[in-house]
N, C-alpha and C positions, 0 to 999 in steps of 0.2 A: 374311128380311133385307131391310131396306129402304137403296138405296143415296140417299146425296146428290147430287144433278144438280149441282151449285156445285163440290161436292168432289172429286166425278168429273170435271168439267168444267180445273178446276185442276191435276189428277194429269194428265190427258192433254197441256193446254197448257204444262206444267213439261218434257215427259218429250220432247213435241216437238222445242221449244226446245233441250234438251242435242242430241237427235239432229241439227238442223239445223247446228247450231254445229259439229258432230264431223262432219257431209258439208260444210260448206264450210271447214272448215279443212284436210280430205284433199285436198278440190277446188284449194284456193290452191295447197297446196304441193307436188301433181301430178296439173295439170289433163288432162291427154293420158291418164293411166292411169286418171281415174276417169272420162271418159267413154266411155271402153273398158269400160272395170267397164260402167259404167251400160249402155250398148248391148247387153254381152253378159246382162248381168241382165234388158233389159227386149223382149227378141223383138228382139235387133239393130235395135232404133228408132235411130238416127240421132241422139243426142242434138248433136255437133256443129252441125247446123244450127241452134238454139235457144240455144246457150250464149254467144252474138254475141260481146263483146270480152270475154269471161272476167269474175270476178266484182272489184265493187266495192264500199266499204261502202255505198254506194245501194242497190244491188240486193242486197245481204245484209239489212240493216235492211227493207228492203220485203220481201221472200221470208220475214224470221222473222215479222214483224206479221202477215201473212197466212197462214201454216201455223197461226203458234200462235193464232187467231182459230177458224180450222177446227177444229182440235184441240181447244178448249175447247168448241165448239159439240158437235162429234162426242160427247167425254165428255158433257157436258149430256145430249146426244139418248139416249146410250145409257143411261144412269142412267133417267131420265124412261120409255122404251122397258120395260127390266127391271122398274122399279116396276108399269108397266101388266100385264106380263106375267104376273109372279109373283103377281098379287093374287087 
């Protein structure tokens, strides 16, 4: 099976995107309990000192550009990776 790095690439910046939108819409509408969530998910990291004056569509629209950029890279790299691998 040979995957497509494009299409792989797509699937993951698609599936990002829904995820990001579904964490800051929890985050708008209870910000104190998801970063409690977050803390307790992530080794009690402190995420409070990082979340400065809560979220804006500035920092939302900048936060999805940048995940789903990652994330379409990530799918790319690992499509392009399996193809190397599998051959």
């Amino acid at each position: 099976m040979h995957l497509k790095p494009h299409g792989l690439g797509l699937a993951f910046a698609v599936l990002t995107a829904i995820g990001y939108g579904l964490c800051s819409l929890l985050y708008a509408l209870w910000p104190e309990q998801s970063l409690k969530f977050m803390n307790f998910t992530s080794h009690n990291f402190d995420f409070s000192l990082i979340a400065g004056d809560g979220l804006t569509w500035a920092s939302f629209f900048a936060g999805l550009v940048v995940w789903v950029i990652m994330a379409y890279i990530m799918g790319a790299l690992f499509a392009w990776l399996y193809n190397k691998f599998a051959e």
